[in-house]
N, C-alpha and C positions, 0 to 999 in steps of 0.2 A: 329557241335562241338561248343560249348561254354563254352568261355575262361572268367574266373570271375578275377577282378581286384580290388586288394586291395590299398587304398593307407596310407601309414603312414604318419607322420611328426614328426619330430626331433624337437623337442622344448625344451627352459631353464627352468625352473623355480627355483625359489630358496627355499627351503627347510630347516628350521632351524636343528643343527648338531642331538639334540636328536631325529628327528623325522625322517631324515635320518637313523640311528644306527638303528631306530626298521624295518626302508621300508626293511636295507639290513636285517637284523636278518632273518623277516617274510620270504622274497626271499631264504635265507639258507633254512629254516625251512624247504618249501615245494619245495626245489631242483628247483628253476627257476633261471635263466643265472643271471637275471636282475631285477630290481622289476617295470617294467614295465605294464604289466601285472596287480598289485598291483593297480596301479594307472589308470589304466582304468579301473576296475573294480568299485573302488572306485568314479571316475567320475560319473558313469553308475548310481551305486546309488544313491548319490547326486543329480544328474538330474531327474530322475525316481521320486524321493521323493520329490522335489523341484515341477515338475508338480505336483502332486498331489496336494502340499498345495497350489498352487494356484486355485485349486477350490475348491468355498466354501463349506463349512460345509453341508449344505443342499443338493446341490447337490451331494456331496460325500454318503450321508446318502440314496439319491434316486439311485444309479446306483445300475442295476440286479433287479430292482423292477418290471420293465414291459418286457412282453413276446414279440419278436419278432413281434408278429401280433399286439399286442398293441402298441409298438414302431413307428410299417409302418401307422398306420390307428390314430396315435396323429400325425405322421408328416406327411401324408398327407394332415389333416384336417387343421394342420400349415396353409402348403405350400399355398392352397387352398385358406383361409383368409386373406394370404398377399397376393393373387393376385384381392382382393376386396378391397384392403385401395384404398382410395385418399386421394391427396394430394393439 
């Protein structure tokens, strides 16, 4: 049997009042206790999109360009040439 373990944390943060007014509004809207929920999701995104721009441009515009086999056989051929450097 395997038992999965969630952990939360209760944290403050501060919120100015009109942006509270719309977190509870949104939480009425679609029937949640809390707007908790709200706000992790919102995280989620934030972070998600935050990685993102932090690669560049070019690489962004490279990812899904190479086929699995081409993937294994540029990174092996990598791997392989750094195991020729000296130093």
């Amino acid at each position: 049997m395997h038992v999965l373990y969630i952990y939360t944390m209760r944290t403050t943060i501060e919120i100015p009042a009109s942006l509270r007014q719309k977190l509870v509004s949104e939480a009425a809207r679609q029937n949640l206790k809390g707007f908790s929920p709200i706000i992790v999701n919102a995280l989620k995104e934030y972070f998600e999109h935050h990685a993102l721009s932090q690669t560049p441009a070019g690489l962004r515009a490279l990812r899904g360009c190479l086929s699995e086999e081409e993937y294994r056989l540029s990174k092996d051929l990598i791997e392989a040439g750094r195991g020729e450097w000296k130093m």
